[in-house]
TORPALUM-22751 format. One record per residue (C-alpha): residue number from 1; residue in three letters; y, x, z. Coordinates in nm, 3 decimals, padded with zeros to 5 digits, m for minus. Each point is the difference from the previous one (the first is absolute). Layout:
BEGIN
i aa north east up
NUM ALA Y X Z
...
END
This chain:
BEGIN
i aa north east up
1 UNK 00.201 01.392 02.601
2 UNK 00.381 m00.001 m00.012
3 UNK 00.167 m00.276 m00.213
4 UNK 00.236 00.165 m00.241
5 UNK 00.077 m00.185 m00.329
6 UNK 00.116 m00.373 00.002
7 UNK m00.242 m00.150 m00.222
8 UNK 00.068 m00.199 m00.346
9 UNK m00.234 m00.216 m00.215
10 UNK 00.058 m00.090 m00.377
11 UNK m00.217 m00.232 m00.213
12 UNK m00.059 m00.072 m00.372
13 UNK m00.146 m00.304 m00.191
14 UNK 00.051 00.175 m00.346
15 UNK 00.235 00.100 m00.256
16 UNK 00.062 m00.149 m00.332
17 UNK 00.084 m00.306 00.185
18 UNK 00.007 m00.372 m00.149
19 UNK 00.371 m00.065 m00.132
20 UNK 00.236 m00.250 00.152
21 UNK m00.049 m00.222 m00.234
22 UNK m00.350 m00.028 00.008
23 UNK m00.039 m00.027 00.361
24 UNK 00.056 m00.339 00.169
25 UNK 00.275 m00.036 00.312
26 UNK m00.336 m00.103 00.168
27 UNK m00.281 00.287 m00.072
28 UNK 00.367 00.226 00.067
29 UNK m00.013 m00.159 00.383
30 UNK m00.378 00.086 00.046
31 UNK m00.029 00.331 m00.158
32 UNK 00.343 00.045 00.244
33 UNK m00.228 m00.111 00.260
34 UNK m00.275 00.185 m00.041
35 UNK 00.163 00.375 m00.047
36 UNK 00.172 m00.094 00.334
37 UNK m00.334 m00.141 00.196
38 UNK m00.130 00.378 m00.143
39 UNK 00.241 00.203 00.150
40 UNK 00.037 m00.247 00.316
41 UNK m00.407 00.126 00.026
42 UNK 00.045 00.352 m00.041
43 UNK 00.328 00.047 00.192
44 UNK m00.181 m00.235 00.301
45 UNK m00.261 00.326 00.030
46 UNK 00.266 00.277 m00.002
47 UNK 00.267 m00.179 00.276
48 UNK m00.302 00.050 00.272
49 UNK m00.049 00.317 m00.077
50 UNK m00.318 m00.057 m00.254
51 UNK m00.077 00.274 m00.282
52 UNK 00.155 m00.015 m00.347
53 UNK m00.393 m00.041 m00.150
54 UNK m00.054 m00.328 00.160
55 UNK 00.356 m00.093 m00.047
56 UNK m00.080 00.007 m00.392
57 UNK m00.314 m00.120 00.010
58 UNK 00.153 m00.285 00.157
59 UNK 00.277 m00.050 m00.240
60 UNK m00.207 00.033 m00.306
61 UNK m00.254 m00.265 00.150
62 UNK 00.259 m00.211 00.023
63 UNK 00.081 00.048 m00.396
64 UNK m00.367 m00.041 m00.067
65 UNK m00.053 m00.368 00.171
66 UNK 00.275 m00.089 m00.235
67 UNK m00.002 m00.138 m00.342
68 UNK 00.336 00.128 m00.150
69 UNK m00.136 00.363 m00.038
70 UNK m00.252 00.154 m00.198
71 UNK m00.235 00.083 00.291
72 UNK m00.233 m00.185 00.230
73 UNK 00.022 m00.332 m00.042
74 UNK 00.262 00.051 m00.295
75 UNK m00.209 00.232 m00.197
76 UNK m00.040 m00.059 m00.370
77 UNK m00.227 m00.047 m00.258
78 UNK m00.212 00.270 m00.144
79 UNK m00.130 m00.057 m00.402
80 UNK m00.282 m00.186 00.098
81 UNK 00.194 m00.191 00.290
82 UNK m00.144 00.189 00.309
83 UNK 00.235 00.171 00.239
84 UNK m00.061 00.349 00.100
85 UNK 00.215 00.127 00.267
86 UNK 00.094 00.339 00.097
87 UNK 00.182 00.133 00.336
88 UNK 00.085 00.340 00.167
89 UNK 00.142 00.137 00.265
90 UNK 00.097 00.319 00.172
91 UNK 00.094 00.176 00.380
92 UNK 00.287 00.266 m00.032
93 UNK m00.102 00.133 00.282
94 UNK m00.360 00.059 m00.059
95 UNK m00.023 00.000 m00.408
96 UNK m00.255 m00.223 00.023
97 UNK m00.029 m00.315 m00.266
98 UNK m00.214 m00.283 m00.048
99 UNK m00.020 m00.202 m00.316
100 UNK m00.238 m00.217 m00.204
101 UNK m00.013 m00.106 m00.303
102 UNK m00.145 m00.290 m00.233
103 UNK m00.076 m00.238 00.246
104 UNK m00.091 m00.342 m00.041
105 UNK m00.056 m00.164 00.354
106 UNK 00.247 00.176 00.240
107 UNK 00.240 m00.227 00.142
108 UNK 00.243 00.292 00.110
109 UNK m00.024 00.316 m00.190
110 UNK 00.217 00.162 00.197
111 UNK m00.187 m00.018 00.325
112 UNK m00.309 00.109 m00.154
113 UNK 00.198 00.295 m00.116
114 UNK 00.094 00.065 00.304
115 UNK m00.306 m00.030 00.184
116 UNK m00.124 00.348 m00.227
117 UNK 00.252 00.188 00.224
118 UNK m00.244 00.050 00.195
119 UNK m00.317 00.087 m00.226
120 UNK m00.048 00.336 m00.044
121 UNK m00.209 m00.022 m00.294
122 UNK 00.218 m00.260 m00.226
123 UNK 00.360 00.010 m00.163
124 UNK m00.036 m00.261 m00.271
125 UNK m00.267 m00.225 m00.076
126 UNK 00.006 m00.256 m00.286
127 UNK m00.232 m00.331 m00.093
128 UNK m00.275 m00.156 00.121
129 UNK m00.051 00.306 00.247
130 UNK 00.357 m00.080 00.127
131 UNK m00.101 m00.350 00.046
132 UNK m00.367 00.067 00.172
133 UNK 00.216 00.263 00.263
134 UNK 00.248 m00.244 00.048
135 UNK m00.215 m00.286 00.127
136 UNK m00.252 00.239 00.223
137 UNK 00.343 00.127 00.174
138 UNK 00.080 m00.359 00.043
139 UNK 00.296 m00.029 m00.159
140 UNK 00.104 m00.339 m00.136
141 UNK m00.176 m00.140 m00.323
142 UNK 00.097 m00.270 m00.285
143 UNK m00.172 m00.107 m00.306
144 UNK 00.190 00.176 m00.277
145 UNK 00.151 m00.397 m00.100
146 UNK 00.205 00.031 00.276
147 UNK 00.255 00.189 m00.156
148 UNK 00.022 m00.224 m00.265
149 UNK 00.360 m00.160 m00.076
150 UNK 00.113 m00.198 m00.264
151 UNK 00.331 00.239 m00.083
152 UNK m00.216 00.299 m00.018
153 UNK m00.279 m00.213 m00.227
154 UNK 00.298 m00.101 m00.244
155 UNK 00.116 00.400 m00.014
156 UNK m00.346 00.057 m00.095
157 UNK 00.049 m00.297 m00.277
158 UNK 00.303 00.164 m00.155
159 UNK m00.106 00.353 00.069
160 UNK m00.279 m00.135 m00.252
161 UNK 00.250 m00.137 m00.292
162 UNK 00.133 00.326 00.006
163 UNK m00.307 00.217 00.016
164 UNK m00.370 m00.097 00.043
165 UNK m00.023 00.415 00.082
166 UNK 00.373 00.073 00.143
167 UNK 00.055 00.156 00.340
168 UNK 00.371 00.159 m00.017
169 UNK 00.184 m00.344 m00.073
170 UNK 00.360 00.001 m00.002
171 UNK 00.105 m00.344 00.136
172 UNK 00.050 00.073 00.366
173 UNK m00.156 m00.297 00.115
174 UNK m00.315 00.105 m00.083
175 UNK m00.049 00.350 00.115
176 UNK 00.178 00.071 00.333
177 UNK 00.002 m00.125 00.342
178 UNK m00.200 00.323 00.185
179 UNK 00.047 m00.021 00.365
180 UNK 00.103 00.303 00.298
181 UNK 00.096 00.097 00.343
182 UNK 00.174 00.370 00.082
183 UNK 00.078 00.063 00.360
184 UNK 00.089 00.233 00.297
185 UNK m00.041 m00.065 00.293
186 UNK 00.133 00.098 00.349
187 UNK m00.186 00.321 00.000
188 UNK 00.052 00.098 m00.332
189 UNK m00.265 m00.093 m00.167
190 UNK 00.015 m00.109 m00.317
191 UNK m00.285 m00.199 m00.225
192 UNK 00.006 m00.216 m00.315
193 UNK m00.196 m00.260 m00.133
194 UNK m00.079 m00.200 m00.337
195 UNK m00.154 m00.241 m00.150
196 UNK m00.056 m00.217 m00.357
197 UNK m00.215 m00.205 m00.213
198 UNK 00.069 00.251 m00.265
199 UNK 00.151 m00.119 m00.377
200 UNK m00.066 m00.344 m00.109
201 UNK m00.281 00.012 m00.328
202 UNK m00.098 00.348 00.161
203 UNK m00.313 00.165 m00.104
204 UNK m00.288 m00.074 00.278
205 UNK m00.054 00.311 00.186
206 UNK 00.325 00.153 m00.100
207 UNK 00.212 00.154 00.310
208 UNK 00.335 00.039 00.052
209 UNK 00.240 00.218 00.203
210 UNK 00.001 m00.183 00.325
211 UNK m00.375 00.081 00.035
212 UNK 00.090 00.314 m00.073
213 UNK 00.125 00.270 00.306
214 UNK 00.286 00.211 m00.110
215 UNK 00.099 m00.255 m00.316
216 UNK 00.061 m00.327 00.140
217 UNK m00.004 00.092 00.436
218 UNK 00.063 00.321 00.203
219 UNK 00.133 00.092 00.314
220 UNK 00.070 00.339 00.183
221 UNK 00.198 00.036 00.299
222 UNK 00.140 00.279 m00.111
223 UNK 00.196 m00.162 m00.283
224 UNK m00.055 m00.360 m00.041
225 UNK m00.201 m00.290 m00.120
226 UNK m00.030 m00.180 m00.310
227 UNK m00.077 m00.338 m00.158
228 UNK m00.016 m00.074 m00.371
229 UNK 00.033 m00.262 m00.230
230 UNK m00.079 m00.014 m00.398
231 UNK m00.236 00.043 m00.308
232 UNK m00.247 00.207 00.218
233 UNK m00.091 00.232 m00.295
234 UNK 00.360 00.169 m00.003
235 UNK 00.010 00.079 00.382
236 UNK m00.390 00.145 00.043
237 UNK 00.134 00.223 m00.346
238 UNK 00.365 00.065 00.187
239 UNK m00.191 00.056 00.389
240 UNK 00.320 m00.211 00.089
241 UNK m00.066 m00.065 00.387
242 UNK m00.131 00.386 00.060
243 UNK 00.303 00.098 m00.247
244 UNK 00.257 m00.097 00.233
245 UNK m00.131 00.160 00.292
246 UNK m00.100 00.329 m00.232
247 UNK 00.437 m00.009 m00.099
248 UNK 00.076 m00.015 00.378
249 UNK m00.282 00.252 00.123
250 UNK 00.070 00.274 m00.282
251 UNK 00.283 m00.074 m00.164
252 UNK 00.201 m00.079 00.285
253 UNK 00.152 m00.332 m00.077
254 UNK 00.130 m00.268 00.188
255 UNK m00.181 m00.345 m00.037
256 UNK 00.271 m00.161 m00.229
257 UNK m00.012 00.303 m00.225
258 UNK m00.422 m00.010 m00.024
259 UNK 00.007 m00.380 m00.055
260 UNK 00.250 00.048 m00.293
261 UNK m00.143 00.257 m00.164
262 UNK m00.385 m00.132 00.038
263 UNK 00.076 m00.338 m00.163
264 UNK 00.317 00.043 m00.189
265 UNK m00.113 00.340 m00.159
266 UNK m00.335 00.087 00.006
267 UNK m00.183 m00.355 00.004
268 UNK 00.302 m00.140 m00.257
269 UNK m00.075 00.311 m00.241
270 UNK m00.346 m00.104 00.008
271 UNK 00.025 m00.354 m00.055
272 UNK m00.058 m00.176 00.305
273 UNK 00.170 m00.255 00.140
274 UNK m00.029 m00.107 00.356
275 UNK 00.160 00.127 00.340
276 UNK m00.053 00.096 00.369
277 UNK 00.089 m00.036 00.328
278 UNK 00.034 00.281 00.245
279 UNK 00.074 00.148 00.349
280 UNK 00.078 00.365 00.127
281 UNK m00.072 00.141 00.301
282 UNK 00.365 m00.070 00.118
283 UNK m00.076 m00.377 00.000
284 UNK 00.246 00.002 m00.371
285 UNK m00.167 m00.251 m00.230
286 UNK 00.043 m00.007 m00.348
287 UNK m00.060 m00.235 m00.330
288 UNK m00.045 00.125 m00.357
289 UNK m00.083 m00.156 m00.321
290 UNK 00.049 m00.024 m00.366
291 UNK m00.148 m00.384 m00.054
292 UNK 00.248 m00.276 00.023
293 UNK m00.006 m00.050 00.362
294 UNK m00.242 00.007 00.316
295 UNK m00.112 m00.230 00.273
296 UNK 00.078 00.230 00.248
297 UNK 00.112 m00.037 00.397
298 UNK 00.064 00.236 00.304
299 UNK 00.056 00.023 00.356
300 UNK 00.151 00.321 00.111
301 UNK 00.081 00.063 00.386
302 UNK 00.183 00.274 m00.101
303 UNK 00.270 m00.179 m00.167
304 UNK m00.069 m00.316 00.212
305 UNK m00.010 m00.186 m00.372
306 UNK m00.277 m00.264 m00.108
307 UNK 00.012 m00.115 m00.343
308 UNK m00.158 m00.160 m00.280
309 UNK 00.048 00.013 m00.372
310 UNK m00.176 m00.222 m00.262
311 UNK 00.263 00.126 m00.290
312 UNK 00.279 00.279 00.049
313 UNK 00.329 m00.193 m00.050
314 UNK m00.120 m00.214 00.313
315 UNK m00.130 00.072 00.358
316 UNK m00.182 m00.194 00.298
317 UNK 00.203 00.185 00.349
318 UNK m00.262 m00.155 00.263
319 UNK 00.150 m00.013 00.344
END
């Protein structure tokens, strides 16, 4: 297969970002440190030639093992004070998309979700089922305390003041922090990749966007591939990820011009607040959202640029 597109990655760790103030110069360094050791992972696969679906596998595992997002190990509290995570994933090249839901004992979502790539008989799967297919494909198990934190068990704690029933809080701090990979790589293949521990004081059993193919992940080579972040409800009503590709496809616009009018039309008319992350088929990548700000990072080969941003007035250049 001829090479033909210089690849790019970009990563997210969520919008509606903590505020300045309310972030120490300390947790700023390892959050810093962590977006970078995520796109480090991801852009590792795609300079030897790997394929953009293990490239954001890789990046998003990276996110997951760390406890400044809300997935993985960062995942937060549900009412009752389980964690349920949820991950997806998808191939632009074949359409097919693997994600799980609910799960209680997966240690990486996002490489079970991945590993359904390859069933023919399974998209999504959610719960204890998740859990029992995860373990007899030998993927790696923890007892559901071992996402526990003490910054995610104090969220829960004021998520509680303020409601005993709430989901859609509006103090940032205690509803964002999804994570994502979108890639292409040297052959033009694009995938994207998500995961989260959902909405702190969320509803066991409830399921948000980044479980969800076509709201909160897709990918198509013949447009591009997206990654969201937000209150999950407005993007599975708004089809965000699919949208975008759907605007380029059919209505013939460029990325920049989908992105915008996805989140800063349709998903802002409906309420939603939240953003993406996104590549085209060119290798262009692209950031849109309507929240305060985004954790957000990318490597582009194209541009020969690698940068990270924890808020917008300030960025990380990494050599």
């Amino acid at each position: 297969m001829t090479k033909k597109t210089p690849f790019s990655l970009c990563i997210h760790g969520g919008a509606g970002v903590i505020t300045p103030e309310n972030l120490s110069e300390e947790d700023k360094k390892l959050i810093n440190a962590d977006l970078i050791l995520a796109l480090n992972a991801g852009e590792e696969i795609l300079v030897k030639g790997g394929s953009a679906i293990d490239a954001v596998a890789a990046a998003v595992v990276a996110l997951e093992n760390s406890i400044h997002f809300n997935a993985g190990k960062g995942a937060v509290y549900t009412r009752t004070g389980k964690h349920l995570l949820e991950a997806s994933i998808m191939d632009g090249a074949t359409l097919k998309a693997g994600a799980v839901a609910n799960s209680m004992k997966i240690k990486n979502p996002v490489l079970f979700a991945k590993s359904l790539l390859a069933n023919q008989e399974i998209v999504m799967i959610s719960g204890d089922e998740a859990d029992i297919l995860a373990e007899k494909t030998n993927h790696e198990m923890v007892e559901n305390t071992y996402f526990d934190t003490d910054f995610r068990k104090q969220q829960l704690i004021e998520a509680k003041k303020i409601s005993e029933t709430g989901t859609f809080l509006d103090h940032t701090n205690l509803k964002m922090g999804t994570v994502g990979a979108v890639a292409i790589d040297s052959f033009g293949n694009i995938a994207a990749a998500t995961s989260t521990g959902g909405m702190t004081n969320k509803l066991d059993g409830r399921i948000g966007d980044s479980a969800i193919i076509g709201a909160g992940t897709y990918a198509n080579n013949k447009t591009c591939g997206v990654s969201c972040t937000g209150v999950g409800e407005y993007f599975i009503r708004a089809t965000v990820a699919s949208l975008v590709s759907n605007l380029m496809e059919y209505g013939k616009k460029t990325l920049e011009q989908a992105t915008q009018i996805t989140i800063k039309e349709h998903l802002t008319q409906l309420g939603g607040e939240g953003g993406l992350i996104a590549i085209d088929n060119q290798g262009n990548v692209n950031f849109s959202y309507n929240s305060d700000g985004m954790y957000r990072g990318y490597v582009s080969q194209k541009t020969n640029e690698k940068k990270i941003y924890i808020w917008d007035n300030e960025e990380v250049v990494i050599p």
